[in-house]
C-alpha positions in Angstrom: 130.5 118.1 95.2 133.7 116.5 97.4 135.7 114.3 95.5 135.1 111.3 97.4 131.1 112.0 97.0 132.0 112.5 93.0 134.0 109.3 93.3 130.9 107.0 94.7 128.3 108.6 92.5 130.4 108.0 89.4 131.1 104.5 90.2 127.6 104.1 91.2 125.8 105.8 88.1 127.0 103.8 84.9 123.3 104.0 83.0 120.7 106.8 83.6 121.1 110.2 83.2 121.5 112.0 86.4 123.1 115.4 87.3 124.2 116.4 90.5 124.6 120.3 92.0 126.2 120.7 94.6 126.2 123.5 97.4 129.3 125.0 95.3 127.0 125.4 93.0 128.9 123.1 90.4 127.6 120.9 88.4 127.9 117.3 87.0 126.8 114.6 85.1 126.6 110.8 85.6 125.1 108.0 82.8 125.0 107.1 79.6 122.2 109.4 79.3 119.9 107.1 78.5 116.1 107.4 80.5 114.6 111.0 81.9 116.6 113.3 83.4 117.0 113.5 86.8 118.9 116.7 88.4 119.7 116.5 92.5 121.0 119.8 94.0 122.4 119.2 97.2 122.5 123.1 99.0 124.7 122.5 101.9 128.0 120.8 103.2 126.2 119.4 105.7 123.8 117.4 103.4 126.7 116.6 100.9 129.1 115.5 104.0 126.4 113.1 105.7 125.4 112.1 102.3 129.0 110.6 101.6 129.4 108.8 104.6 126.0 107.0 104.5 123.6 107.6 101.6 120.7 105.6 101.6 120.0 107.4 104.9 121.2 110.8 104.9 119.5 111.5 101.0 116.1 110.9 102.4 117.1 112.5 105.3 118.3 115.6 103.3 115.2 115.9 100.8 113.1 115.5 104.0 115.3 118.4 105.7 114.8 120.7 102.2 118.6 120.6 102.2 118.0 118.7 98.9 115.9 119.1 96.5 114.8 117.5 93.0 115.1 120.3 90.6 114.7 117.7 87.3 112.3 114.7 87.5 110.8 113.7 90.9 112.0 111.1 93.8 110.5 108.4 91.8 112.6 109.0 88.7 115.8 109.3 91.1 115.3 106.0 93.1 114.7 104.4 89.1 118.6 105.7 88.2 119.8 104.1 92.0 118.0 100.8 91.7 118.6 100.0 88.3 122.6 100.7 89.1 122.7 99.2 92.2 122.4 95.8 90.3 125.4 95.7 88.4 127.8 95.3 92.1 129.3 99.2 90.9 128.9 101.1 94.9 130.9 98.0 96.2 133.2 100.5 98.1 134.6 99.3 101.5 132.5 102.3 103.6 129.4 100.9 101.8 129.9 97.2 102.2 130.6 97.7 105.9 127.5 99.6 106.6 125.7 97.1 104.8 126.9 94.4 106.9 126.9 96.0 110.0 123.3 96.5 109.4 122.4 92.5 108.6 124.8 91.6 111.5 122.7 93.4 113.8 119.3 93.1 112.2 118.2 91.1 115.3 118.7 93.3 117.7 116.6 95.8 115.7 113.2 93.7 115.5 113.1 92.5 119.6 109.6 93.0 118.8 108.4 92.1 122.6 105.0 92.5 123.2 105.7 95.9 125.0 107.9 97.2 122.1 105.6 96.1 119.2 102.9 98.0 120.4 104.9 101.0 120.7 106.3 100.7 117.1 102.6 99.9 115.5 101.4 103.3 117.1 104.4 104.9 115.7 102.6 104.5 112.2 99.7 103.1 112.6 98.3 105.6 114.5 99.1 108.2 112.7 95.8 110.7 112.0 93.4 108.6 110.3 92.1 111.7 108.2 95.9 111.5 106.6 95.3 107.8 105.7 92.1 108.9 104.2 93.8 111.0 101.6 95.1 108.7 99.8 94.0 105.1 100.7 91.0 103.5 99.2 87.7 104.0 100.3 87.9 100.4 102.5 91.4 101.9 103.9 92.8 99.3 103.2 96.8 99.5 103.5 98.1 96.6 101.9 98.8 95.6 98.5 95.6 95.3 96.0 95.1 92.6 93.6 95.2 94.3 90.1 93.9 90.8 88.2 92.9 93.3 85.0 96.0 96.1 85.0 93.1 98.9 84.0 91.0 98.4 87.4 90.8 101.2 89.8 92.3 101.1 93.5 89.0 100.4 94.4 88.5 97.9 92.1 91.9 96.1 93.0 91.4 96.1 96.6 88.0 94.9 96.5 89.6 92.3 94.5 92.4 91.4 96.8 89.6 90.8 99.6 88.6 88.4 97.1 91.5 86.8 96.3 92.1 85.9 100.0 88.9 85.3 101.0 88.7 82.3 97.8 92.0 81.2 99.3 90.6 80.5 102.7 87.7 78.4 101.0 86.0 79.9 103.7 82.5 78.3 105.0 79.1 80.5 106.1 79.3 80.6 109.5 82.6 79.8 110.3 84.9 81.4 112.8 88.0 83.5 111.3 90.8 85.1 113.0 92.1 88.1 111.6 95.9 89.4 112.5 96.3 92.4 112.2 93.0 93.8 111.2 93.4 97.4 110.3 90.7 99.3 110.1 88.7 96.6 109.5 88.0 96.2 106.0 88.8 92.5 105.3 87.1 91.5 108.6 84.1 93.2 107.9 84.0 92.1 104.3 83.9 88.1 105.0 81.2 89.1 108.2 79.4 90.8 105.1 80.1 88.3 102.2 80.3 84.8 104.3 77.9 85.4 106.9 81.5 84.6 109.4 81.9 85.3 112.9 85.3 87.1 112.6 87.4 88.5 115.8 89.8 91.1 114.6 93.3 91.6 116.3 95.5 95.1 116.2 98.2 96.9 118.7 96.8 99.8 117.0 94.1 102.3 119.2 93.5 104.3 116.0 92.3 101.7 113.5 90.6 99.5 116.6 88.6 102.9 117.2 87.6 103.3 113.1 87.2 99.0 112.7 84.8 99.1 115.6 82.7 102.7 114.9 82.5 100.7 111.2 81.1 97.2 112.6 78.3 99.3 114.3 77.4 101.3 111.5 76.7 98.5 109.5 75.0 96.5 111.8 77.6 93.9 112.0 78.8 94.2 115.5 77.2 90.5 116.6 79.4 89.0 113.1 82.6 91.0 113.8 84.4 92.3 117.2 87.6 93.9 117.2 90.0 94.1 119.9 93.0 95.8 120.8 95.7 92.5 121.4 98.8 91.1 120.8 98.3 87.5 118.5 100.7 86.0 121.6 97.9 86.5 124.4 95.1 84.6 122.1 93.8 81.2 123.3 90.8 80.9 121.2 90.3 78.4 118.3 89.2 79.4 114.5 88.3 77.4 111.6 90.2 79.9 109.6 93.3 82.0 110.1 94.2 85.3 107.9 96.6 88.0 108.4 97.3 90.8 105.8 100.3 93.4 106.0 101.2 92.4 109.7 103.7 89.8 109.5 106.3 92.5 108.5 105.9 93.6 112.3 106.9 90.3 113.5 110.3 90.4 113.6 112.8 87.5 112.3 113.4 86.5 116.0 109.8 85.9 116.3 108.8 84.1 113.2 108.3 80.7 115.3 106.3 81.9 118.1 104.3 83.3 115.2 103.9 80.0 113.5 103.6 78.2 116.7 100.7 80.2 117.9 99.1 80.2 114.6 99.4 75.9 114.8 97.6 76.8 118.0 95.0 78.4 117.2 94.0 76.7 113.8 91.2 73.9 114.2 93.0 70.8 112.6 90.9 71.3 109.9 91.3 74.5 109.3 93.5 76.8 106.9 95.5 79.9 107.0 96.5 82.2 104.4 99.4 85.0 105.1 100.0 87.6 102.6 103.2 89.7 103.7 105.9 91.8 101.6 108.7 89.8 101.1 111.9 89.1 99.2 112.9 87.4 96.2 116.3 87.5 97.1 118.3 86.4 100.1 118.2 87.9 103.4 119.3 91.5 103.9 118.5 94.3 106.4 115.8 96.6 106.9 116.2 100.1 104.8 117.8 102.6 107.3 115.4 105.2 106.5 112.2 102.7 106.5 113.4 101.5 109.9 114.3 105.1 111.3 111.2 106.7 110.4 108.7 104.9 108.8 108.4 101.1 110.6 110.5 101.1 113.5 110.9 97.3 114.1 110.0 96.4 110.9 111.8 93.8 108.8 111.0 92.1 104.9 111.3 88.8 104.9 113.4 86.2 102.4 111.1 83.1 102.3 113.8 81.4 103.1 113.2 82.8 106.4 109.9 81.9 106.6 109.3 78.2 105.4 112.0 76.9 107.9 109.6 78.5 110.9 106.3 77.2 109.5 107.9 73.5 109.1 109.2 73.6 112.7 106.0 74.5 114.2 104.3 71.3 112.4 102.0 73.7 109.8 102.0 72.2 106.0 102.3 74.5 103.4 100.0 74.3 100.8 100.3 77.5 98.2 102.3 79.8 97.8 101.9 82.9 95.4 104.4 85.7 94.7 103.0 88.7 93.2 105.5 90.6 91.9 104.6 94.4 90.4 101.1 94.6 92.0 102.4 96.3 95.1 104.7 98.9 92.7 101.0 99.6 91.2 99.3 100.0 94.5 101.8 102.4 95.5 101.8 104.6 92.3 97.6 104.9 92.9 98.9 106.2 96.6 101.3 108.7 95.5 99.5 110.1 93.2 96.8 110.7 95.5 99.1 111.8 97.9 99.9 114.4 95.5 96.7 115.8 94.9 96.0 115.9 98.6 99.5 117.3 99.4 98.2 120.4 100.7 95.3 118.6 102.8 98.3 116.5 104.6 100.5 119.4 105.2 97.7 120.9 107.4 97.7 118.4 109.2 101.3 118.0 109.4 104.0 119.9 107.9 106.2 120.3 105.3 108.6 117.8 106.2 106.1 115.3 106.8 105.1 115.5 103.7 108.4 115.5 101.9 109.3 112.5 104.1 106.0 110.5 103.3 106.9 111.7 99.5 110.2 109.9 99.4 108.5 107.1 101.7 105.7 106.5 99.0 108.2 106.3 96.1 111.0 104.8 97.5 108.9 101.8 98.2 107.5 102.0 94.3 110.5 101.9 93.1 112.3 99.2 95.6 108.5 97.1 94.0 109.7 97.8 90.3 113.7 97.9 90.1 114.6 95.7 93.2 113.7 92.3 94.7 111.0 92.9 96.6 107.7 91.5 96.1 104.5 89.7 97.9 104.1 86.2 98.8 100.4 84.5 99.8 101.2 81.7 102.0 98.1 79.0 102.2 99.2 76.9 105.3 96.8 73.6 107.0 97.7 71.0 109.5 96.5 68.1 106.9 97.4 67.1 103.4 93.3 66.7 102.8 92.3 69.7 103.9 92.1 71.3 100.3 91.1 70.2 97.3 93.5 68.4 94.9 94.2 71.4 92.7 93.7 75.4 92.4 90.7 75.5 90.4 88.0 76.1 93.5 90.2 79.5 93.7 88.9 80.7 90.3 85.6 79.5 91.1 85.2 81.3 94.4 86.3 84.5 92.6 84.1 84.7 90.0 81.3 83.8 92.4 82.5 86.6 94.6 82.9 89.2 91.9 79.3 88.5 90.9 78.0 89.2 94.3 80.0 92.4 94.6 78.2 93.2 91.1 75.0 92.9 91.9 76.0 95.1 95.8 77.0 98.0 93.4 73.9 97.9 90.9 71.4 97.4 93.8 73.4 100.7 95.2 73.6 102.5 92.6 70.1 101.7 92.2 68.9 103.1 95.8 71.1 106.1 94.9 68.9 107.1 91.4 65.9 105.9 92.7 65.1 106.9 96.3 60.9 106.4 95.6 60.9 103.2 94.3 64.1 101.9 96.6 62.4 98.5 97.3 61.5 97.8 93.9 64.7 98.6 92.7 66.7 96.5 95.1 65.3 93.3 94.7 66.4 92.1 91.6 70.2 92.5 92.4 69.8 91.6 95.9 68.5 88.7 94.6 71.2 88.5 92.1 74.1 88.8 95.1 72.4 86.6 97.4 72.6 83.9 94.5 76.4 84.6 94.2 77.2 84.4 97.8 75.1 81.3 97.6 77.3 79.9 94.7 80.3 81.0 97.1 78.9 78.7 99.9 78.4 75.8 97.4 81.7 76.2 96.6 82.6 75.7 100.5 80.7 73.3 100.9 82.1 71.1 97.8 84.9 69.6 99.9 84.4 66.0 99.2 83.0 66.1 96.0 86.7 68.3 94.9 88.4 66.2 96.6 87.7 63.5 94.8 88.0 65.0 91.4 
């Protein structure tokens, strides 16, 4: 290792126990040794050089090159030792400092997220081969942060629950009309066509997931529920009694948060309600990761809510929750590495090696910024009226438990079908019967406006 690189690891590393290699083949250790051990070998100058002069970006950059490699631990275990030092103020070097505020000083510039440029940077990810998303999503796709309300659930389990969680927020009515930003591959859309009997319109710059959402909506017969189009939430002049949008506003761009909010106080009925569930951060302002915006989300940018509550108040919206879940995003992401990992060689076919060492460091990197930094989720409930919603939270609970007896009584009447192909009427009756009384229960609980209100 150069000295300087020795020096800014050393003051860096004070806890951990982390040994470097570097292409002199010389070892050296950093820590108290407390933790696992991690072990970095850096194999040429090149790597070590760029790695000095700017190292959040030219690590990943390196390990995605192969000119570094984890010999000891994994990425995971590496980003732990970074985090958990960055804390205590130790890289405060001047080179560091000024390429951390260059980057906020021109964070701006970065996310002119015109209507041109935002599509480009959604197809940049987004559309991405669907069969890699496959590997190691759940089995709704659904690429946002689950809901894990009992820590032992399954992806499944805690993304079906997140659907819920929304869906209870949005006290949403049979047969209302719902807007849905940023749809994906349509999983939450279709789910409240499904559950709630909504007529749901489903926006995305994306061509991949529009293609899947819509080949979905007709395979279930829900095509006259749930349309999905290819558009930009700027070019929208419809109405809808309720507004949700689920892993999109990190697209937006800080220069853009009140045309956002000002279009979504357009849209929304006056008494309707919004909820906005986005990444977010529990500290101040900062800029977007180097690598993340480089090669991951080009245009992308985490917001402080401090950012975000100024906007909504300007553009007249009320907020009326707000919910910050904190480690279920760091779970989320451990259930996609490791299925990453057991798919490895199924993405490398239909990549290569460096996308997959990249989409590696991606994966963790993000668990790890979940567990040892600041970031987080926040749920945003937002209305144009003060008696919109019910006096307190309890209609949420309700709805849920409602909702997870419905989704009960879809799996048994399933799993039914599936054992009992000959007597497949018989057999579905009962907990069809059983979900139709939950989603029932779930209407009730829509329809109990006045009566909660006055509670």
């Amino acid at each position: 290792m150069n000295m300087l690189l020795q020096r800014i690891v050393g003051k860096l590393v004070r806890t951990g126990n982390l040994t470097v290699t570097g292409p002199n083949g010389r070892s050296h250790r950093f820590g108290d040794d407390t933790g696992d051990p991690v072990h970095l070998l850096i194999k040429t100058r090149r790597a070590e050089n760029a790695i000095t002069l700017d190292p959040m970006l030219a690590l990943p950059e390196a390990y995605m090159d192969g000119d570094v490699d984890i010999v000891g631990g994994d990425v995971l275990g590496l980003m732990r030792v970074v985090f958990q030092n960055l804390g205590n103020g130790s890289i405060d070097t001047a080179w560091t400092k000024a390429l951390d505020n260059l980057r906020l000083a021109f964070r701006r510039f970065q996310q002119v997220n015109t209507t041109a440029r935002a599509k480009r940077n959604v197809q940049r990810h987004y559309d991405l081969s669907g069969d890699l998303y496959r590997l190691f999503l759940d089995t709704d796709m659904q690429y946002s942060c689950a809901y894990f309300a009992d820590p032992d659930m399954t992806l499944e389990e805690a993304q079906i629950a997140k659907k819920a969680h929304i869906a209870a927020k949005m006290r949403l009515r049979p047969g209302q009309s719902v807007l849905d930003i940023g749809s994906g591959w349509g999983g939450l859309g279709l789910y409240l066509a499904r559950t709630f009997e909504a007529q749901v319109l489903g926006v995305t710059l994306s061509t991949e997931q529009h293609a899947v959402a819509t080949e979905r909506a007709q395979a279930e017969g829900l095509e006259n529920r749930v349309h999905f189009e290819i558009r930009d939430y700027r070019d929208l002049v419809e109405r809808f009694d309720r507004i949700v949008s689920v892993g999109m506003f990190e697209h937006v761009g800080v220069n853009h948060y009140r045309t956002f909010f000002d279009n979504v106080a357009k849209r929304l009925k006056p008494d309707g309600v919004m909820v906005l569930h986005s990444i977010g951060r529990a500290g101040p302002p900062a800029s977007t990761s180097a690598f993340i915006r480089k090669h991951i989300f080009p245009g992308g940018y985490i917001p402080a809510l401090s950012e975000v509550l100024p906007a909504i108040e300007k553009a007249g919206l009320m907020v009326t929750d707000v919910e910050i879940l904190r480690l279920h995003y760091a779970e989320t992401l451990r259930h996609w590495s490791l299925r990453f990992q057991a798919n490895r060689d199924k993405a490398k076919a239909i990549y290569d090696e460096r996308f997959c060492r990249m989409w590696e460091f991606y994966l963790a990197a993000s668990e790890a910024a979940f567990r040892w930094q600041d970031l987080m989720v926040f749920q945003i409930q937002l209305s144009h009226r003060n008696d919109t919603l019910p006096l307190t939270r309890d209609y949420i609970g309700k709805c849920e438990k409602a909702l997870a007896m419905h989704e009960m009584g879809h799996r048994q009447a399933k799993l039914a079908a599936e054992d009992k192909p000959a007597a497949q009427p018989a057999a579905r009756a009962q907990p069809a019967a059983k979900a139709g009384a939950a989603q029932a229960e779930a209407g009730k609980i829509g329809r109990r406006r006045k009566v909660a209100d006055k509670e």
